[in-house]
N, C-alpha and C positions, 0 to 999 in steps of 0.2 A: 733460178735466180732472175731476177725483173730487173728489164732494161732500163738502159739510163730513160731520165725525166727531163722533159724540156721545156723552159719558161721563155718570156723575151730577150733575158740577156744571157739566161745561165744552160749549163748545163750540166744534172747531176747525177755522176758516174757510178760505178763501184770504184772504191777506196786500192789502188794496186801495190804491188813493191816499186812500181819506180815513180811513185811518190812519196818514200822514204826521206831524200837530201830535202824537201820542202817542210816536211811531217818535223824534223830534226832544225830545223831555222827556226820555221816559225812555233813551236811548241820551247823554244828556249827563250822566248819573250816573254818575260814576266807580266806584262801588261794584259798578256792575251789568256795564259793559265791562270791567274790568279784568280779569274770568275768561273774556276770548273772544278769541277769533285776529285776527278781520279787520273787527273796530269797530274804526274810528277816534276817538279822543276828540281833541278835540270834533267831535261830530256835527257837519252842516253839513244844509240840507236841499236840497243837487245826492245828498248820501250817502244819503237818505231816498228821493228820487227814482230814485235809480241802484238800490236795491234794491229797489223796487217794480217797477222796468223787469227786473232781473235774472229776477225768482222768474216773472214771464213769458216767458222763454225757458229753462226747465227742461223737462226730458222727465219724460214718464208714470212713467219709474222715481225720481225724484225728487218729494219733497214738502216745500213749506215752509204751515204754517201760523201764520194767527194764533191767539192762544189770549184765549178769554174766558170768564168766568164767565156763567151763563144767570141768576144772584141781579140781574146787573148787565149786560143785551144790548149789545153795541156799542162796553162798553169794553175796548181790547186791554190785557192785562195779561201778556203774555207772545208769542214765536214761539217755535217749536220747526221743526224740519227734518230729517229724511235726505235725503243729498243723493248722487246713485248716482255713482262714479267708473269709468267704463267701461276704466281705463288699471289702476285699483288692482283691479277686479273686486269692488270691496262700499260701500256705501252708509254716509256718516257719519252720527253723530246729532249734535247740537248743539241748544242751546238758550237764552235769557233769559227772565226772570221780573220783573218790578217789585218793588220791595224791597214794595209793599205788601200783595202775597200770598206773598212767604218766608213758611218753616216753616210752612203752611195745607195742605201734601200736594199743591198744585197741578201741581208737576214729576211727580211720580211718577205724577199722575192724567193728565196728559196723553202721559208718556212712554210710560206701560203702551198707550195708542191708536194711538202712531204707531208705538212695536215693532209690534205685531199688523197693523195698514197696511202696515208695508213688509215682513214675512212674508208675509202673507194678498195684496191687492193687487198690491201692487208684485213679489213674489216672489223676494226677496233671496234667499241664503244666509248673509248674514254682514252682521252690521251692528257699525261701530266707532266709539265716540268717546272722550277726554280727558277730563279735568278738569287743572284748572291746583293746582300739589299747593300744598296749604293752602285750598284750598276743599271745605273737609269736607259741605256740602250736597250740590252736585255728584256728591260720594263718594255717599254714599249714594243719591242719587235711581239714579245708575248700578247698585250692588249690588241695589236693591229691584228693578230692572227684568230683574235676571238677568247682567248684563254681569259677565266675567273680567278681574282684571289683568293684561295681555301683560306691561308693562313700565317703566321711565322711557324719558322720551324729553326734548326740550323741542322749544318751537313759539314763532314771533312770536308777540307777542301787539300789534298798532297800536296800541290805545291806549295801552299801556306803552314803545312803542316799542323793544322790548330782546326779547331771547332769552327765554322764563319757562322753570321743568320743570314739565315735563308727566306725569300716568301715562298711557300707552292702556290700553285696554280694547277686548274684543271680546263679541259676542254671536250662538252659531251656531243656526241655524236649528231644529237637534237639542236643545239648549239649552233655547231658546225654547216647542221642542214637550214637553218635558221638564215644564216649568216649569207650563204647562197643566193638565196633565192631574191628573181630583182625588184 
């Protein structure tokens, strides 16, 4: 397993059981699920439990982290993930933030670490994620990090239980090396 990642404010862990009571708060904010695919609202804590169990049975081309500020050790304020789909051939991104580090740059600080992780480490070629359209944050944290618009699409979303639209986006490896360099 790959040790935690360190940025200037963050730092991103593995996901453990004793951040279950945070996983269980903040995954019962509707505000914060409603732009993710496969939160369930409301949370339960077998669903806290059940992905604490899952992100241990991921392989080395996948990563899910927790994300926390180093101002504040310990407390999770966000996960983020790529997650490698060996049937689709590329790695998604995805992520949550606690409304009480929105607008702080926290996403795009974290995301910039785990693009570079699953370029560098992991050795992707192609990394893909979404936003749910009307989530202009999202938008952005995605453009800042270099990601293309493919398309519309739409995706479940469980806590919403309904169909939502989707944009995908993609980010190629070339892209990425592109973006680099000064």
């Amino acid at each position: 397993m790959a040790g935690p990642l360190e940025t200037a404010r963050l730092t991103l862990r593995p996901v453990a059981e004793s951040d279950v009571p945070v996983l269980l708060r903040e995954m019962n904010d509707f505000a914060i699920v409603r732009n993710t695919a496969r939160i369930p609202h409301p949370y339960h804590l077998d669903d806290a439990l059940d992905f604490v169990r899952f992100v241990g049975t991921l392989n080395n081309r996948s990563r899910v982290a927790a994300v926390e500020e180093k101002a504040h050790p310990g407390e999770l304020v966000g996960v983020i993930s790529y997650e490698w789909s060996e049937e689709k051939g590329d790695a998604e991104l995805g992520y949550w933030y606690s409304q009480r580090v929105w607008g702080r740059g926290i996403g795009s600080e974290a995301g910039r670490a785990m693009v570079d992780d699953a370029f560098l480490r992991a050795g992707h070629d192609r990394l893909v994620s979404c936003y749910h359209n009307g989530n202009a944050a999202s938008a952005r944290i995605l453009e800042k990090l270099g990601f293309e618009v493919v398309g519309p699409c739409s995706s479940f979303s469980k806590a919403q239980g309904r169909e939502v639209p989707v944009t995908n986006l993609s980010l190629s490896r070339a892209r990425w090396q592109a973006s680099r360099r000064p």
